[in-house]
C-alpha positions as semicolon CSV with decimal commas, in nm:
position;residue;x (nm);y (nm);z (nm)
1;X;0,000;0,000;0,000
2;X;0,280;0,216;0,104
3;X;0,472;0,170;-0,295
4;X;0,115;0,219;-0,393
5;X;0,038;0,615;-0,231
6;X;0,432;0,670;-0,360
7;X;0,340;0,567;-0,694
8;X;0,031;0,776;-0,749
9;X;0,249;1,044;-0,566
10;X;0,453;1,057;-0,842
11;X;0,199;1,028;-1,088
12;X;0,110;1,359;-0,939
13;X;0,425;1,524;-1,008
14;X;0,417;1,539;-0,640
15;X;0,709;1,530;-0,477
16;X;0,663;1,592;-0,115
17;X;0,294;1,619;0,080
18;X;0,130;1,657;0,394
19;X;0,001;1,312;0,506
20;X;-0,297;1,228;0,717
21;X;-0,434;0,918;0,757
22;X;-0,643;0,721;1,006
23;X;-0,617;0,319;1,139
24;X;-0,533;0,138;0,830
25;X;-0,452;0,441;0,648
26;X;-0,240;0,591;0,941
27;X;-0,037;0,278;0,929
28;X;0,021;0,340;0,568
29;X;0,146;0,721;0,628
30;X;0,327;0,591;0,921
31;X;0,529;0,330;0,691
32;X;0,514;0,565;0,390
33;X;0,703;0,855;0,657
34;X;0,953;0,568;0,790
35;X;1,063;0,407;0,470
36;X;1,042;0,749;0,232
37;X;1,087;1,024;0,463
38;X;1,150;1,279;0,210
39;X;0,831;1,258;0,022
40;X;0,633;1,293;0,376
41;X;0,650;1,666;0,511
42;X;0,402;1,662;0,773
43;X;0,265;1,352;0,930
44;X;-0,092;1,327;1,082
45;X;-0,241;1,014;1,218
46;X;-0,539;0,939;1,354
47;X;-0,618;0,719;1,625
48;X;-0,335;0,409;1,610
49;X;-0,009;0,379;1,665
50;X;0,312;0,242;1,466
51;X;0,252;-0,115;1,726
52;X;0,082;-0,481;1,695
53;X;-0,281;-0,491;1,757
54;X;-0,498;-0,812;1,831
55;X;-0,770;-0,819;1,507
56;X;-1,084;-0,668;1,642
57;X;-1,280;-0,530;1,359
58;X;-1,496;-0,835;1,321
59;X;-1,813;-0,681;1,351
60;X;-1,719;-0,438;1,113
61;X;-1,590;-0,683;0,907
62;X;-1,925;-0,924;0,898
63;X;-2,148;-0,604;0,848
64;X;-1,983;-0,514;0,544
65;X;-1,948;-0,853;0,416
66;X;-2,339;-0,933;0,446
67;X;-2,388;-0,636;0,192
68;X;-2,505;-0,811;-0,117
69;X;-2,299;-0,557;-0,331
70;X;-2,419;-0,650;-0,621
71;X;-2,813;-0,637;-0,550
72;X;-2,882;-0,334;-0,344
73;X;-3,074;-0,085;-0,438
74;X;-2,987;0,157;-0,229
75;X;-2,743;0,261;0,024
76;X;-3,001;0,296;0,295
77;X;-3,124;-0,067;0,220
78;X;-2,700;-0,149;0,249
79;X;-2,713;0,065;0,599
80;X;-2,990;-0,155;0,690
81;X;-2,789;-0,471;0,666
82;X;-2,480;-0,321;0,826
83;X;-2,678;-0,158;1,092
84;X;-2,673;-0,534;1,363
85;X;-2,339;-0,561;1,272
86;X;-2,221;-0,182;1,341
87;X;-2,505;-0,013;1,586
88;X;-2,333;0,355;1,547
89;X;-2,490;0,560;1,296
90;X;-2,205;0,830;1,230
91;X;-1,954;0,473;1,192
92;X;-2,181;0,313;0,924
93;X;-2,247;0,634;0,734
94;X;-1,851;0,694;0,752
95;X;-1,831;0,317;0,654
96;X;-2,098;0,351;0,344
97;X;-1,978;0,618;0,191
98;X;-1,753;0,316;0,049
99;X;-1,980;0,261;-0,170
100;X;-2,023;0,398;-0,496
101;X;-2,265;0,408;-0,786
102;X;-2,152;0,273;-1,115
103;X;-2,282;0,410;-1,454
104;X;-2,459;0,132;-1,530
105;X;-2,666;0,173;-1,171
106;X;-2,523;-0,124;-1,002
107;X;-2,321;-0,057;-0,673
108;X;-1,976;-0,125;-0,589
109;X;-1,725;-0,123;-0,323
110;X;-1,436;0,167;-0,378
111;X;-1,216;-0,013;-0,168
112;X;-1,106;-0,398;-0,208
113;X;-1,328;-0,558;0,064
114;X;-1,176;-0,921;0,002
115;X;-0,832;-0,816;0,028
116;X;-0,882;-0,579;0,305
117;X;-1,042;-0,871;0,492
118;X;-0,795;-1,169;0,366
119;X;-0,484;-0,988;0,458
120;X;-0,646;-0,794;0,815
121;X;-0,412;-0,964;1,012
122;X;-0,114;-0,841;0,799
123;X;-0,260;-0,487;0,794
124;X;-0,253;-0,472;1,141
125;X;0,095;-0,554;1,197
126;X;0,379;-0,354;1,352
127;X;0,554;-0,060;1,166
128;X;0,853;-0,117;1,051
129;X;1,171;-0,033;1,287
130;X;1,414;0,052;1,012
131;X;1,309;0,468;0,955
132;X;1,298;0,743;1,160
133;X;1,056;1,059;1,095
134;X;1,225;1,358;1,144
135;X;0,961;1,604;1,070
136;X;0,662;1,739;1,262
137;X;0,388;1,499;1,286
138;X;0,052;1,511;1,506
139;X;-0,119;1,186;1,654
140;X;-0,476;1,281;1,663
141;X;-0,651;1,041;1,934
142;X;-1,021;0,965;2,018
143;X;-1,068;1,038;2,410
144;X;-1,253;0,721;2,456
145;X;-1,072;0,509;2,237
146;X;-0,809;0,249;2,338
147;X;-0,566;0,270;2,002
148;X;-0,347;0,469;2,135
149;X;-0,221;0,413;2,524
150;X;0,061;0,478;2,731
151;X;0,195;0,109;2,659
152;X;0,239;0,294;2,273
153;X;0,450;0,532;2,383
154;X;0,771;0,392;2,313
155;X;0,692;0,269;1,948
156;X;0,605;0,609;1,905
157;X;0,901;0,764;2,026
158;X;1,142;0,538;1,851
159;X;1,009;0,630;1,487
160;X;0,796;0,947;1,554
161;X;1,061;1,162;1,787
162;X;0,912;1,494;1,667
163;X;0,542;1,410;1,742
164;X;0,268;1,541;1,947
165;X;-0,062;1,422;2,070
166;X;-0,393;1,576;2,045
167;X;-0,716;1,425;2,212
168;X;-1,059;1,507;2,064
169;X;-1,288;1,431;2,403
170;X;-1,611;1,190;2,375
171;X;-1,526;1,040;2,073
172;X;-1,446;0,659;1,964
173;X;-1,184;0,555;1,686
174;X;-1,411;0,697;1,430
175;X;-1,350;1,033;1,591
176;X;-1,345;1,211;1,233
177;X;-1,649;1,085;1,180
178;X;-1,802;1,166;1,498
179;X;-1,658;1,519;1,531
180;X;-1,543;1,618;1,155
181;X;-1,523;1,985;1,230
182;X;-1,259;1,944;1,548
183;X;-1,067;1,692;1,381
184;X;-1,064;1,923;1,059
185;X;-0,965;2,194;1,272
186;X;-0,673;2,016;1,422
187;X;-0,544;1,897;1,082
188;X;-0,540;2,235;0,963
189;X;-0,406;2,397;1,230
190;X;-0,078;2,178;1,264
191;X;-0,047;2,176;0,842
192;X;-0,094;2,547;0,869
193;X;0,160;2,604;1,173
Protein backbone atom coordinates (compact mmCIF):
# COMPACT_ATOMS: atom_id res chain seq x y z
CA UNK A 1 0.00 0.00 0.00
CA UNK A 2 2.80 2.16 1.04
CA UNK A 3 4.72 1.70 -2.95
CA UNK A 4 1.15 2.19 -3.93
CA UNK A 5 0.38 6.15 -2.31
CA UNK A 6 4.32 6.70 -3.60
CA UNK A 7 3.40 5.67 -6.94
CA UNK A 8 0.31 7.76 -7.49
CA UNK A 9 2.49 10.44 -5.66
CA UNK A 10 4.53 10.57 -8.42
CA UNK A 11 1.99 10.28 -10.88
CA UNK A 12 1.10 13.59 -9.39
CA UNK A 13 4.25 15.24 -10.08
CA UNK A 14 4.17 15.39 -6.40
CA UNK A 15 7.09 15.30 -4.77
CA UNK A 16 6.63 15.92 -1.15
CA UNK A 17 2.94 16.19 0.80
CA UNK A 18 1.30 16.57 3.94
CA UNK A 19 0.01 13.12 5.06
CA UNK A 20 -2.97 12.28 7.17
CA UNK A 21 -4.34 9.18 7.57
CA UNK A 22 -6.43 7.21 10.06
CA UNK A 23 -6.17 3.19 11.39
CA UNK A 24 -5.33 1.38 8.30
CA UNK A 25 -4.52 4.41 6.48
CA UNK A 26 -2.40 5.91 9.41
CA UNK A 27 -0.37 2.78 9.29
CA UNK A 28 0.21 3.40 5.68
CA UNK A 29 1.46 7.21 6.28
CA UNK A 30 3.27 5.91 9.21
CA UNK A 31 5.29 3.30 6.91
CA UNK A 32 5.14 5.65 3.90
CA UNK A 33 7.03 8.55 6.57
CA UNK A 34 9.53 5.68 7.90
CA UNK A 35 10.63 4.07 4.70
CA UNK A 36 10.42 7.49 2.32
CA UNK A 37 10.87 10.24 4.63
CA UNK A 38 11.50 12.79 2.10
CA UNK A 39 8.31 12.58 0.22
CA UNK A 40 6.33 12.93 3.76
CA UNK A 41 6.50 16.66 5.11
CA UNK A 42 4.02 16.62 7.73
CA UNK A 43 2.65 13.52 9.30
CA UNK A 44 -0.92 13.27 10.82
CA UNK A 45 -2.41 10.14 12.18
CA UNK A 46 -5.39 9.39 13.54
CA UNK A 47 -6.18 7.19 16.25
CA UNK A 48 -3.35 4.09 16.10
CA UNK A 49 -0.09 3.79 16.65
CA UNK A 50 3.12 2.42 14.66
CA UNK A 51 2.52 -1.15 17.26
CA UNK A 52 0.82 -4.81 16.95
CA UNK A 53 -2.81 -4.91 17.57
CA UNK A 54 -4.98 -8.12 18.31
CA UNK A 55 -7.70 -8.19 15.07
CA UNK A 56 -10.84 -6.68 16.42
CA UNK A 57 -12.80 -5.30 13.59
CA UNK A 58 -14.96 -8.35 13.21
CA UNK A 59 -18.13 -6.81 13.51
CA UNK A 60 -17.19 -4.38 11.13
CA UNK A 61 -15.90 -6.83 9.07
CA UNK A 62 -19.25 -9.24 8.98
CA UNK A 63 -21.48 -6.04 8.48
CA UNK A 64 -19.83 -5.14 5.44
CA UNK A 65 -19.48 -8.53 4.16
CA UNK A 66 -23.39 -9.33 4.46
CA UNK A 67 -23.88 -6.36 1.92
CA UNK A 68 -25.05 -8.11 -1.17
CA UNK A 69 -22.99 -5.57 -3.31
CA UNK A 70 -24.19 -6.50 -6.21
CA UNK A 71 -28.13 -6.37 -5.50
CA UNK A 72 -28.82 -3.34 -3.44
CA UNK A 73 -30.74 -0.85 -4.38
CA UNK A 74 -29.87 1.57 -2.29
CA UNK A 75 -27.43 2.61 0.24
CA UNK A 76 -30.01 2.96 2.95
CA UNK A 77 -31.24 -0.67 2.20
CA UNK A 78 -27.00 -1.49 2.49
CA UNK A 79 -27.13 0.65 5.99
CA UNK A 80 -29.90 -1.55 6.90
CA UNK A 81 -27.89 -4.71 6.66
CA UNK A 82 -24.80 -3.21 8.26
CA UNK A 83 -26.78 -1.58 10.92
CA UNK A 84 -26.73 -5.34 13.63
CA UNK A 85 -23.39 -5.61 12.72
CA UNK A 86 -22.21 -1.82 13.41
CA UNK A 87 -25.05 -0.13 15.86
CA UNK A 88 -23.33 3.55 15.47
CA UNK A 89 -24.90 5.60 12.96
CA UNK A 90 -22.05 8.30 12.30
CA UNK A 91 -19.54 4.73 11.92
CA UNK A 92 -21.81 3.13 9.24
CA UNK A 93 -22.47 6.34 7.34
CA UNK A 94 -18.51 6.94 7.52
CA UNK A 95 -18.31 3.17 6.54
CA UNK A 96 -20.98 3.51 3.44
CA UNK A 97 -19.78 6.18 1.91
CA UNK A 98 -17.53 3.16 0.49
CA UNK A 99 -19.80 2.61 -1.70
CA UNK A 100 -20.23 3.98 -4.96
CA UNK A 101 -22.65 4.08 -7.86
CA UNK A 102 -21.52 2.73 -11.15
CA UNK A 103 -22.82 4.10 -14.54
CA UNK A 104 -24.59 1.32 -15.30
CA UNK A 105 -26.66 1.73 -11.71
CA UNK A 106 -25.23 -1.24 -10.02
CA UNK A 107 -23.21 -0.57 -6.73
CA UNK A 108 -19.76 -1.25 -5.89
CA UNK A 109 -17.25 -1.23 -3.23
CA UNK A 110 -14.36 1.67 -3.78
CA UNK A 111 -12.16 -0.13 -1.68
CA UNK A 112 -11.06 -3.98 -2.08
CA UNK A 113 -13.28 -5.58 0.64
CA UNK A 114 -11.76 -9.21 0.02
CA UNK A 115 -8.32 -8.16 0.28
CA UNK A 116 -8.82 -5.79 3.05
CA UNK A 117 -10.42 -8.71 4.92
CA UNK A 118 -7.95 -11.69 3.66
CA UNK A 119 -4.84 -9.88 4.58
CA UNK A 120 -6.46 -7.94 8.15
CA UNK A 121 -4.12 -9.64 10.12
CA UNK A 122 -1.14 -8.41 7.99
CA UNK A 123 -2.60 -4.87 7.94
CA UNK A 124 -2.53 -4.72 11.41
CA UNK A 125 0.95 -5.54 11.97
CA UNK A 126 3.79 -3.54 13.52
CA UNK A 127 5.54 -0.60 11.66
CA UNK A 128 8.53 -1.17 10.51
CA UNK A 129 11.71 -0.33 12.87
CA UNK A 130 14.14 0.52 10.12
CA UNK A 131 13.09 4.68 9.55
CA UNK A 132 12.98 7.43 11.60
CA UNK A 133 10.56 10.59 10.95
CA UNK A 134 12.25 13.58 11.44
CA UNK A 135 9.61 16.04 10.70
CA UNK A 136 6.62 17.39 12.62
CA UNK A 137 3.88 14.99 12.86
CA UNK A 138 0.52 15.11 15.06
CA UNK A 139 -1.19 11.86 16.54
CA UNK A 140 -4.76 12.81 16.63
CA UNK A 141 -6.51 10.41 19.34
CA UNK A 142 -10.21 9.65 20.18
CA UNK A 143 -10.68 10.38 24.10
CA UNK A 144 -12.53 7.21 24.56
CA UNK A 145 -10.72 5.09 22.37
CA UNK A 146 -8.09 2.49 23.38
CA UNK A 147 -5.66 2.70 20.02
CA UNK A 148 -3.47 4.69 21.35
CA UNK A 149 -2.21 4.13 25.24
CA UNK A 150 0.61 4.78 27.31
CA UNK A 151 1.95 1.09 26.59
CA UNK A 152 2.39 2.94 22.73
CA UNK A 153 4.50 5.32 23.83
CA UNK A 154 7.71 3.92 23.13
CA UNK A 155 6.92 2.69 19.48
CA UNK A 156 6.05 6.09 19.05
CA UNK A 157 9.01 7.64 20.26
CA UNK A 158 11.42 5.38 18.51
CA UNK A 159 10.09 6.30 14.87
CA UNK A 160 7.96 9.47 15.54
CA UNK A 161 10.61 11.62 17.87
CA UNK A 162 9.12 14.94 16.67
CA UNK A 163 5.42 14.10 17.42
CA UNK A 164 2.68 15.41 19.47
CA UNK A 165 -0.62 14.22 20.70
CA UNK A 166 -3.93 15.76 20.45
CA UNK A 167 -7.16 14.25 22.12
CA UNK A 168 -10.59 15.07 20.64
CA UNK A 169 -12.88 14.31 24.03
CA UNK A 170 -16.11 11.90 23.75
CA UNK A 171 -15.26 10.40 20.73
CA UNK A 172 -14.46 6.59 19.64
CA UNK A 173 -11.84 5.55 16.86
CA UNK A 174 -14.11 6.97 14.30
CA UNK A 175 -13.50 10.33 15.91
CA UNK A 176 -13.45 12.11 12.33
CA UNK A 177 -16.49 10.85 11.80
CA UNK A 178 -18.02 11.66 14.98
CA UNK A 179 -16.58 15.19 15.31
CA UNK A 180 -15.43 16.18 11.55
CA UNK A 181 -15.23 19.85 12.30
CA UNK A 182 -12.59 19.44 15.48
CA UNK A 183 -10.67 16.92 13.81
CA UNK A 184 -10.64 19.23 10.59
CA UNK A 185 -9.65 21.94 12.72
CA UNK A 186 -6.73 20.16 14.22
CA UNK A 187 -5.44 18.97 10.82
CA UNK A 188 -5.40 22.35 9.63
CA UNK A 189 -4.06 23.97 12.30
CA UNK A 190 -0.78 21.78 12.64
CA UNK A 191 -0.47 21.76 8.42
CA UNK A 192 -0.94 25.47 8.69
CA UNK A 193 1.60 26.04 11.73
Amino acid sequence: MTDMVAQWMAEQGLAKAHIVGHSLGGKVAMELALLRSSVVDKLVVMDIAPSHYPPHHNDVFKGLLAVDIDNIKSRSEADAVMAPFVPELAVRSFLLKNIVRESSGQFSWRMNLQALHKDYENLVCENTDKGIFPNDMLFIKGGNSDYITEKNRDDIMSRFPKSGLKIVGNTGHWLHAEKPEIVAKLITRFISD
